[in-house]
C-alpha positions in Angstrom: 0.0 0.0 0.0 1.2 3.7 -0.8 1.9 6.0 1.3 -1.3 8.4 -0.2 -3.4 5.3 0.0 -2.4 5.0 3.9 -3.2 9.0 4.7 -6.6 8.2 2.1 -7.7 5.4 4.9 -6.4 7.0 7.2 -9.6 8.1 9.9 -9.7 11.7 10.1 -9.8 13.7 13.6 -12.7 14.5 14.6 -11.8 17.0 16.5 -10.2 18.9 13.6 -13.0 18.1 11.3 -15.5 19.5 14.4 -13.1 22.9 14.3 -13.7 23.2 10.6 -17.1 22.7 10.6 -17.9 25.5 13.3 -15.6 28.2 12.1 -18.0 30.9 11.6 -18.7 31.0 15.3 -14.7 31.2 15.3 -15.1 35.1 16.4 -17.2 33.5 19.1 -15.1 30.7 20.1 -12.2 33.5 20.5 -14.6 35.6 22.8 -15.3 32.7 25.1 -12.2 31.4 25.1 -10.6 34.8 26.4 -13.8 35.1 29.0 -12.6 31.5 30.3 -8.7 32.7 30.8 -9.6 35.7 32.2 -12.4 34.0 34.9 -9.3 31.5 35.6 -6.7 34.1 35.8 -8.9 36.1 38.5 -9.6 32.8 40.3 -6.2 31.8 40.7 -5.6 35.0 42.9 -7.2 34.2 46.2 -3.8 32.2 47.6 -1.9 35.3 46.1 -4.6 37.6 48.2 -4.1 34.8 51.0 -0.3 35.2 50.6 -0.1 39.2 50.9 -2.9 38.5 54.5 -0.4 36.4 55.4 2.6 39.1 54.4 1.0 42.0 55.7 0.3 40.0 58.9 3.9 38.5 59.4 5.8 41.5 57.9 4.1 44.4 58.9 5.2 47.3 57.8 7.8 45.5 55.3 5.2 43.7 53.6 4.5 44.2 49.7 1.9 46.3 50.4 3.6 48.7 52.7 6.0 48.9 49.9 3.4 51.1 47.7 3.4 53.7 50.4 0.5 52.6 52.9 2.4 51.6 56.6 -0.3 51.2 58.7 -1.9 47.7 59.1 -5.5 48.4 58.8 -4.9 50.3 56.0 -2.9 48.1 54.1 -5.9 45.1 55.1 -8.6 47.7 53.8 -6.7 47.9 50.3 -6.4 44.1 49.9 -10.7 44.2 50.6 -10.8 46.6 48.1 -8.5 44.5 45.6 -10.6 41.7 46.5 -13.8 42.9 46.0 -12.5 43.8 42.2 -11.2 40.3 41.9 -14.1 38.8 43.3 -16.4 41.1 40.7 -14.3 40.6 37.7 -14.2 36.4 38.4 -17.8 36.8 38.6 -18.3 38.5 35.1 -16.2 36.2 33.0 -17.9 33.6 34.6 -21.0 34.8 33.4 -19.9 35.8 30.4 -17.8 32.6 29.2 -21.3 30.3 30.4 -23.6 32.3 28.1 -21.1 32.2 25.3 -20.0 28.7 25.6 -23.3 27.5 25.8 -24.7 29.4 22.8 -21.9 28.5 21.0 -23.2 25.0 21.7 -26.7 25.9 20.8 -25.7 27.5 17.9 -23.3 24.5 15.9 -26.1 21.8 17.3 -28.8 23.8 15.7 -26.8 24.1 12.5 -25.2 20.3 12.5 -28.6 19.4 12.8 -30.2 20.6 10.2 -27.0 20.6 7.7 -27.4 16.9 8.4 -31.3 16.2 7.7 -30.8 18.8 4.7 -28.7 16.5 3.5 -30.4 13.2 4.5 -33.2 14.5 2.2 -31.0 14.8 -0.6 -29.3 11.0 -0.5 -31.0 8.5 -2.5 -33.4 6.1 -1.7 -31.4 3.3 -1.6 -29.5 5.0 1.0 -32.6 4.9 3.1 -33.5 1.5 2.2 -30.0 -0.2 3.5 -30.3 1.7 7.6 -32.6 2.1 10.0 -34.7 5.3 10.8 -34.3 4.8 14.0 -30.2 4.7 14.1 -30.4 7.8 11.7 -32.8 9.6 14.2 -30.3 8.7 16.9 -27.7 10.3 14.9 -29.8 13.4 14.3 -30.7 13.6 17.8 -28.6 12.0 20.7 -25.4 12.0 18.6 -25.8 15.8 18.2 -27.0 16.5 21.8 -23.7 14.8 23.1 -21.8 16.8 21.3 -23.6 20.0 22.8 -22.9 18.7 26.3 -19.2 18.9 25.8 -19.3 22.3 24.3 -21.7 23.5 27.1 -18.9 22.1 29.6 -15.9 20.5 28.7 -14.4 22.9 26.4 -14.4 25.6 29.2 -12.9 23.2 31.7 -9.8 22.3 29.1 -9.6 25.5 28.8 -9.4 26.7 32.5 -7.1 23.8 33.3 -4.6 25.1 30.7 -4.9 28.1 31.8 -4.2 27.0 35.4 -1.2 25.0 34.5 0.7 27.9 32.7 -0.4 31.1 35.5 0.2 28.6 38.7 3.3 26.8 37.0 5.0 30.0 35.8 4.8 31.9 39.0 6.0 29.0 40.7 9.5 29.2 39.1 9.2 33.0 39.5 8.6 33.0 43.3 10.9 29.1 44.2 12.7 27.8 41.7 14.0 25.7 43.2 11.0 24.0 44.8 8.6 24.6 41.5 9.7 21.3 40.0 8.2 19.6 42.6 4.4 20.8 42.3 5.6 20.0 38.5 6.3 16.6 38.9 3.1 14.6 38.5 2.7 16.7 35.1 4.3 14.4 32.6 2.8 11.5 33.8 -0.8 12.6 34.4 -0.9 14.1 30.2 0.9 10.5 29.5 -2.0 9.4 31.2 -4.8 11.5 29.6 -3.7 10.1 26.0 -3.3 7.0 26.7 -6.9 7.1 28.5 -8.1 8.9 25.3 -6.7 6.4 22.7 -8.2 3.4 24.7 -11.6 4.9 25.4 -12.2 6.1 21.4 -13.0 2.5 20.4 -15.0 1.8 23.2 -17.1 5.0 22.9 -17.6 4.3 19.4 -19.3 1.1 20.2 -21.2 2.8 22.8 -23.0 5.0 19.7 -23.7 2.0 17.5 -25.2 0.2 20.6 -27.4 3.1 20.7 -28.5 3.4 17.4 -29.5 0.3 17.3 -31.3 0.0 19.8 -33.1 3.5 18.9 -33.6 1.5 15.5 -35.2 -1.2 17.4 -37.6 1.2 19.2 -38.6 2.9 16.1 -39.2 0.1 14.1 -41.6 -1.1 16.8 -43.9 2.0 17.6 -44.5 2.3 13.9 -45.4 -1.3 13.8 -47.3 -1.5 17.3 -50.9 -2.7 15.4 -48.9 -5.6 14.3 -47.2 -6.6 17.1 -50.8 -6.4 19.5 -52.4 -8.5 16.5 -50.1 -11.3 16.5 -49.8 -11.1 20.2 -46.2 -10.3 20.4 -45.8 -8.1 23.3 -43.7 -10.3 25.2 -41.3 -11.0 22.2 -40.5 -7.4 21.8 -39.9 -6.6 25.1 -37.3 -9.3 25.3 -36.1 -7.8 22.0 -35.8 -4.6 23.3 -34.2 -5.6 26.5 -31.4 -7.5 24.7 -30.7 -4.3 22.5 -31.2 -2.5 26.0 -28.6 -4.6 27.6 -26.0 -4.5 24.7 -26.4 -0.7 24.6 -25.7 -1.0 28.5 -22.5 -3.4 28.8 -20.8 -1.1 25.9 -21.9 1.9 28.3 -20.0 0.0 31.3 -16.8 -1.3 29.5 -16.3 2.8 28.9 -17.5 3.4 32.6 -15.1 0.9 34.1 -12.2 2.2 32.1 -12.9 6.4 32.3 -13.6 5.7 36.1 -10.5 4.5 37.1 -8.9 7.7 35.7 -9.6 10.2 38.7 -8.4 7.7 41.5 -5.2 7.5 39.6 -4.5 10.6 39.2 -5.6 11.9 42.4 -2.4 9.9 43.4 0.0 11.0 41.5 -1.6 14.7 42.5 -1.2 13.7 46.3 2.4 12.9 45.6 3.3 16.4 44.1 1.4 17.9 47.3 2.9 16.3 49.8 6.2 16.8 48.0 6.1 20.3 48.4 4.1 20.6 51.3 7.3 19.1 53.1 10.6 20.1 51.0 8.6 23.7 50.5 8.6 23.5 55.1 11.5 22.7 55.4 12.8 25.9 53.1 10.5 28.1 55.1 11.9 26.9 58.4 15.2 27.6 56.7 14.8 30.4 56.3 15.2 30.1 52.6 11.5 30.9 51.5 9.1 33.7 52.7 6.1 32.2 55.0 4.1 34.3 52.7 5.5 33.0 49.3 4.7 29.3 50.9 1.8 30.1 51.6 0.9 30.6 47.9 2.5 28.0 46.6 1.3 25.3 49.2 -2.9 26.9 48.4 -2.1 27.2 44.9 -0.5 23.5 44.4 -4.2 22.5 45.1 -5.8 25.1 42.7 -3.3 23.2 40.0 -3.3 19.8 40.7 -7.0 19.6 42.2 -8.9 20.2 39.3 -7.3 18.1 36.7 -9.1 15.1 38.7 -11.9 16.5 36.9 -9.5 15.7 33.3 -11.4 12.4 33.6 -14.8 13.9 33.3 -14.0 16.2 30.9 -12.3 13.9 29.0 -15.4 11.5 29.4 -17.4 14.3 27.9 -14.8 15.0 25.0 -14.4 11.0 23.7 -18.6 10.9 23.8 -18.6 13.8 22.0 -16.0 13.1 19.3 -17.6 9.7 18.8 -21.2 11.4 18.1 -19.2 14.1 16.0 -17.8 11.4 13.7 -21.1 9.7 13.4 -23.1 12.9 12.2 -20.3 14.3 10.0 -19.6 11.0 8.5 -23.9 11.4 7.7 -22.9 15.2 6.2 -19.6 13.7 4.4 -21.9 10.9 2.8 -21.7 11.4 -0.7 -25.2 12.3 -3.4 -25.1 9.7 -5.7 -27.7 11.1 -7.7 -26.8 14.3 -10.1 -29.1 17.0 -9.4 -29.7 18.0 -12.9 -28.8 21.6 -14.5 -31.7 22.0 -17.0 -34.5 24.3 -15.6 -38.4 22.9 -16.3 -40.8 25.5 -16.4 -43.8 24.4 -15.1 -46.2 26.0 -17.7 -44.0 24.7 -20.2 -44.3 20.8 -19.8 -46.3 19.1 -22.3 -46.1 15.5 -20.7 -44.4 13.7 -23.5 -42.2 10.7 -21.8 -40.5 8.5 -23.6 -38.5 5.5 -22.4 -35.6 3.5 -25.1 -33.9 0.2 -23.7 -33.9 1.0 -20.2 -33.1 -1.7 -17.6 -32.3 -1.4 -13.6 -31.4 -3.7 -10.6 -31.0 -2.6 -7.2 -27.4 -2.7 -5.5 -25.7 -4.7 -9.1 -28.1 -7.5 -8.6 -31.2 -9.3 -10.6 -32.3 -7.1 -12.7 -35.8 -5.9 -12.2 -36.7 -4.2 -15.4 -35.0 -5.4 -18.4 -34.7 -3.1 -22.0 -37.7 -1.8 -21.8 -39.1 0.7 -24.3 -42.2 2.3 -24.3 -43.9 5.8 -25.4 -46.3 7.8 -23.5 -47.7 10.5 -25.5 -48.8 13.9 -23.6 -52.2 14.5 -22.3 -53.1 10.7 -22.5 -53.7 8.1 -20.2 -51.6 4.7 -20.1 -51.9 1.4 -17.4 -49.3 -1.1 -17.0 -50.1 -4.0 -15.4 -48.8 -6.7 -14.2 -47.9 -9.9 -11.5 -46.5 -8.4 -8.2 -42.6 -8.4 -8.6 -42.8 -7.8 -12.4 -41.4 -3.9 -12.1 -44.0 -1.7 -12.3 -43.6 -0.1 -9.0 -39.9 0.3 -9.7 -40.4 1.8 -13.3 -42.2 4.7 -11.4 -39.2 5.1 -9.4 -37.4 5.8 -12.0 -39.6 8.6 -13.6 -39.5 10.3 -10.3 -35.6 10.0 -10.4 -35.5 8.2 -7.2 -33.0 5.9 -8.8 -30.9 6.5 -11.8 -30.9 3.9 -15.2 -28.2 1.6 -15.2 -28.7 1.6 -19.3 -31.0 3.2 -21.5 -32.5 6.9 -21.3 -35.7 8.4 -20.1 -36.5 11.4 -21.7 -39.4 14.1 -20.6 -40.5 16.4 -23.9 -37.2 15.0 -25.2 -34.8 16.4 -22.6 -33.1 13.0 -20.4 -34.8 13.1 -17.4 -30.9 13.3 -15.6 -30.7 16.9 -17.8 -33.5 18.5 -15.9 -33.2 19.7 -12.5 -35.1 16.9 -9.9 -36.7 19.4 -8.0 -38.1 20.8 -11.5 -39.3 17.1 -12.5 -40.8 16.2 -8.9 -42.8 19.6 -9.3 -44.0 18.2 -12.8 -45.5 14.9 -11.4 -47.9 14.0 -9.0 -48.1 10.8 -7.4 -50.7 8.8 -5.8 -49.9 5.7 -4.2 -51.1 2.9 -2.5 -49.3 3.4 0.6 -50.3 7.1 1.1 -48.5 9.0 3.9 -50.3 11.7 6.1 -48.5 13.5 8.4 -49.7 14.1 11.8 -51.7 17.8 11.4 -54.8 18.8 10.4 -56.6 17.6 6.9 -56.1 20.6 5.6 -53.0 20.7 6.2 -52.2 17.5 4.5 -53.9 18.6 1.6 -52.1 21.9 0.6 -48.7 19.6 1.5 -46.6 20.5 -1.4 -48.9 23.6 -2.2 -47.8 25.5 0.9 -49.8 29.0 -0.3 -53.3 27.4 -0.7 -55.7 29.3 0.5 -59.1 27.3 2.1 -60.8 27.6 -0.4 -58.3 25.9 -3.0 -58.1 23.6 0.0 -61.8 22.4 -0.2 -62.6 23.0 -4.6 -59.5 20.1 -4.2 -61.6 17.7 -1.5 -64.6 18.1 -3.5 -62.8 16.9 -6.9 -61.7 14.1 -4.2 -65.2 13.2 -3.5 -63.3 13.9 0.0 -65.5 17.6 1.5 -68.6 15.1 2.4 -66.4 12.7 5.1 -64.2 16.1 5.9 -67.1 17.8 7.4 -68.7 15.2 9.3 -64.9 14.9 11.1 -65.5 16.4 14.4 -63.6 19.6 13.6 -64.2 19.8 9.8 -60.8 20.2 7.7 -59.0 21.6 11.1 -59.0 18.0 12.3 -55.8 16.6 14.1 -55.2 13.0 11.3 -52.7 11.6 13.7 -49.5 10.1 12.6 -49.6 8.7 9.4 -53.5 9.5 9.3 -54.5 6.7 11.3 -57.3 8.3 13.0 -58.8 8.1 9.4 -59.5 4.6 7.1 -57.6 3.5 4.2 -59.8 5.0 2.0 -60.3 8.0 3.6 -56.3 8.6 3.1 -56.2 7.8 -0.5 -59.2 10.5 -1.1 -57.1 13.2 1.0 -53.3 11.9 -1.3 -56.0 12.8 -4.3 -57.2 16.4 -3.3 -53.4 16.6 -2.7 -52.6 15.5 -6.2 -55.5 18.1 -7.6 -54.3 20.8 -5.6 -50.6 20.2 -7.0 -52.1 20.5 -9.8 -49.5 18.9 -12.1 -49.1 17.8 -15.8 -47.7 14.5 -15.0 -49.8 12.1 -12.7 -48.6 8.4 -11.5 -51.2 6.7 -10.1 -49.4 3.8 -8.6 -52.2 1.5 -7.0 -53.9 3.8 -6.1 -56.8 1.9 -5.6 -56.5 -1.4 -4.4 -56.6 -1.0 -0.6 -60.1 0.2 -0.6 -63.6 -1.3 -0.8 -65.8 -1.1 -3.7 -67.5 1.8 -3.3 -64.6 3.7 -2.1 -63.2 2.4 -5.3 -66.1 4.4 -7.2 -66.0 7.1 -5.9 -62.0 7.7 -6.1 -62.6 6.4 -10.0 -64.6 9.4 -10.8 -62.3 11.8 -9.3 -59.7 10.2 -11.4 -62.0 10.8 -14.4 -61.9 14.0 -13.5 -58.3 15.1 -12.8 -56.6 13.0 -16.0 -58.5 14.7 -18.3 -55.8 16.3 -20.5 -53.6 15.0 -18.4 -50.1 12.8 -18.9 -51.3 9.6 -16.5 -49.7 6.9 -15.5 -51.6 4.3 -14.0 -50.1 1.0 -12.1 -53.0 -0.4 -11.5 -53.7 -4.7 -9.4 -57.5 -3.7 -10.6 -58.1 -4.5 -14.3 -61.4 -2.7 -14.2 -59.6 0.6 -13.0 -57.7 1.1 -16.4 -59.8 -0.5 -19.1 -60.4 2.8 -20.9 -56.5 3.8 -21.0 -55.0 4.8 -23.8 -52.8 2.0 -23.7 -52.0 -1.1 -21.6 -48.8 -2.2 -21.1 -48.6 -5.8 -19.3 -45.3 -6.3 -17.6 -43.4 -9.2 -16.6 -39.9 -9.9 -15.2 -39.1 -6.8 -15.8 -40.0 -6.9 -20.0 -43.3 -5.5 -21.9 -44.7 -9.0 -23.2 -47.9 -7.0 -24.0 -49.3 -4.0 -25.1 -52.8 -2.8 -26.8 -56.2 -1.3 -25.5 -58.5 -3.4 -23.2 -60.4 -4.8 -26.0 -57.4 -5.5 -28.4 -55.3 -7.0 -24.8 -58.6 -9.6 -24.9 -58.8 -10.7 -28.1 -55.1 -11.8 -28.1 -55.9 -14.2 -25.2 -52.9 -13.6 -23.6 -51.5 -12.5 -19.9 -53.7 -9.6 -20.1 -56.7 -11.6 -20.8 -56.1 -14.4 -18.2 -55.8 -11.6 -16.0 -59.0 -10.0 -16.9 -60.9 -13.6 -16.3 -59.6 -14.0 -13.2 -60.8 -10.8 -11.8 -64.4 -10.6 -13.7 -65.3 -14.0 -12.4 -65.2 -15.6 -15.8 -63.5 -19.0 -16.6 
């Protein structure tokens, strides 16, 4: 392997990529980052202010503050208050400041992470979809990216301070005793040596600890959306179990990390004691000497704790950091992930499209596979109506896929008023097509709502002319609150075929000149099925359709049927033509009318 191929695999820090991704808070970051030195500098001064008590005490009138002109002892005690009172003051400030900053700092690159991330979830391919879990993308979205705001709300401050503390405390040290300052020093080497090697063995281990969690958020998901099924076949007690073994996984990654990242602050907090007592007694001995002020050890013996004390809380903070940096990977690895599918560069006018699609040789299979649909050709002129039909598994689903550029042609080309669909701009095409299908989505909102989705600016009225092509207005009003009623999620407060008239006042409010009507019908009962037939009378008139259609009777006055098989047109006529060649269509056709 090359060298360029080792730095390619190489797995970038996330730390680094974190810093790149937030800097245009960097003005920010600078701001709180000075707020946290200062708020450290002026709380390292209390064993200074404790070392001039003790000076002006011991000394007198030959203490440091005597030396600025002020002799008598109350006095020179009244100006240290006073110098207090600032420190005090300006410690409290910082601290304000720095916490307000830091935190909506943190607020501010969660927010933005967030959305950058589902912004770009929306624009990844279905396939990309199909192969994870919602629930271990939500987790990303959500716990991943609220980790990484607890470290910014706290830890970056404390690495901060503790820095800070290590270079003010260390370098007065060796200004005030050399000669004792490498003592409070010692433990130094050993507890960073300690840090990193913490940090390098608790990355993997962290990392497992997000997976867990994702998949057990998966698991979760996956179940709430499914909780009709799982009541039906009695399968309460299976879940649980499920859920508790994902539960427990999640927890014993959690504890491997716990048990490693709590034995940090016991060990450090003995190579701290060491450096303590160190001084405490060599730094005595000096002072009985002779050979260091009793005010200068006072200092140093105070501020040895205000250094070594708070990096036993480097284990927490370094806790909070190796969470965080595993989330960060996780959700900019999501960002990093790339769009398979070109966005197009040709505008469509809306008002411009005739409807005119056209498919030569195309064929598809998902992920390299069997392929599904297999050199297909077929024309559908504009303003007309065509079916294809078809055995579940023959393609037809698939093929409608691919006119909505959910997935790209693996060989031929689809063109839309002769442009290749991969010319136009998606958004453009998706604006040009409405689609109805069998599994309609609502979201949770009002009816209304859910009808003008897509068609933001409706106005109410729009709203209900679209319900009334729909045949929907009649069951609308008798709703307890009329088109201001709450659906629930997915619209399961409302029946199948309530849904699919609501997708079709949503497909007449669009508006559009291309309509895919893919089974749009077969989940309903029969007279459900009538009434959604005349609507569709209605709204194709003039009209490119589209219609995948299970119910033969649905399409027999199409323009054209096209029958579909492994993924090939084996047929293709009008109704009466399809039946007189006695073929798939026609067997079809016998099946369903009763006939034999």
């Amino acid at each position: 392997m090359t060298m360029v191929q080792k730095n390619k695999n190489k797995p970038k820090n996330p730390f680094l990529r974190l810093l790149k991704y937030g800097r245009k808070y960097r003005t920010l970051i600078w701001q709180a980052t000075a707020c946290s030195v200062l708020n450290k500098i002026f709380d390292l001064a209390p064993p200074a202010l404790i070392g001039a008590a003790v000076d002006i005490v011991v000394q007198k009138q030959d203490s440091l503050i005597a030396s600025w002109g002020v002799k008598d002892i109350f006095s020179q005690l009244l100006v240290l208050s006073f110098i207090s009172l600032i420190v005090w003051g300006l410690e409290s400030i910082f601290e304000y400041a720095f916490q307000r900053l830091w935190r909506n700092i943190a607020q501010n690159i969660q927010h933005d992470l967030r959305v950058d991330a589902y912004s770009h979830l929306q624009e990844l391919e279905l396939a990309y979809f199909e192969d994870r879990s919602s629930g271990g993308l939500l987790s990303i979205l959500n716990d991943d990216i609220n980790q990484l705001e607890r470290f910014l709300d706290v830890g970056a401050n404390q690495v901060i301070q503790v820095t800070t503390s290590v270079i003010i405390i260390g370098g007065a040290f060796f200004i005030l005793a050399p000669e004792v300052a490498w003592l409070a020093m010692l433990p130094m080497p050993f507890i960073i040596w300690g840090s990193v090697l913490f940090q390098n063995i608790l990355a993997p281990r962290y990392a497992e600890v997000r997976e867990k969690v994702g998949l057990l958020n998966g698991q979760l998901a996956n179940n709430l959306s499914g909780i009709t099924t799982i009541k039906s076949f009695t399968a309460e007690k299976y879940e649980v179990k499920r859920i508790e073994r994902e539960s427990l996984a999640y927890s014993k990654s959690n504890q491997r990390a716990i048990a490693l990242s709590a034995a940090f602050i016991p060990l450090i907090r003995i190579l701290i004691f060491i450096g303590f007592i160190a001084l405490l007694l060599l730094g005595g001995l000096q002072t009985v000497e002779g050979k260091l002020a009793v005010g200068t050890y006072s200092v140093l013996v105070f501020s040895t704790q205000r250094l070594l004390w708070p990096l036993t809380r480097l284990g927490e903070t370094l806790d909070l950091y190796q969470r965080a940096m595993a989330s960060t990977n996780r959700a900019l690895n999501l960002l990093d992930t790339p769009i398979a599918i070109h966005p197009g560069n040709i505008p469509l006018p809306l008002e411009k499209v005739r409807g005119e699609l056209i498919l030569e040789n195309v064929s598809f299979a998902y992920d390299n596979g069997f392929p599904i649909i297999e050199n297909i050709s077929l024309k559908i002129p504009a303003g007309q109506t065509i079916a294809i039909v078809g055995s579940t598994g023959s393609g037809k689903s698939t093929l409608v896929k691919l006119l909505l550029r959910f997935y790209e042609t693996h060989q031929g080309t689809i063109t839309l008023d002769g442009i290749e669909l991969h010319q136009l701009n998606f958004l453009d095409l998706r604006r040009a097509i409405g689609l109805v299908s069998q599994d309609v989505f609502l979201f949770h909102g009002t009816v209304a709502e859910n009808i003008a989705y897509g068609t933001f600016d409706a106005s109410l009225p729009e709203i209900i002319a679209a319900a009334k092509v729909a045949e929907a207005d009649d069951f609308i009003n008798k709703l307890p609150a009329g088109y201001d009623t709450i659906v629930g999620e997915r619209g399961q407060k409302l029946s199948g075929g309530q849904r699919q008239r609501i997708a079709i006042a949503r497909a007449v409010l669009k508006n559009p000149p291309i309509l895919i009507l893919d089974e749009a019908t077969s989940a309903v009962d029969n007279e459900t099925e009538a009434a959604i037939q005349r609507s569709l009378e209605i709204i194709t008139k003039n009209r490119t359709t589209v219609a995948i259609a299970h119910r033969l009777s649905t399409i027999r006055n199409a323009d054209c049927i096209y029958v579909m098989e492994r993924g090939k047109i084996v047929e293709a006529g009008r109704h009466e033509e399809l039946l007189e060649k006695a073929g798939i269509y026609a067997a079809f056709w016998r099946v369903q009318s009763g006939l034999r």
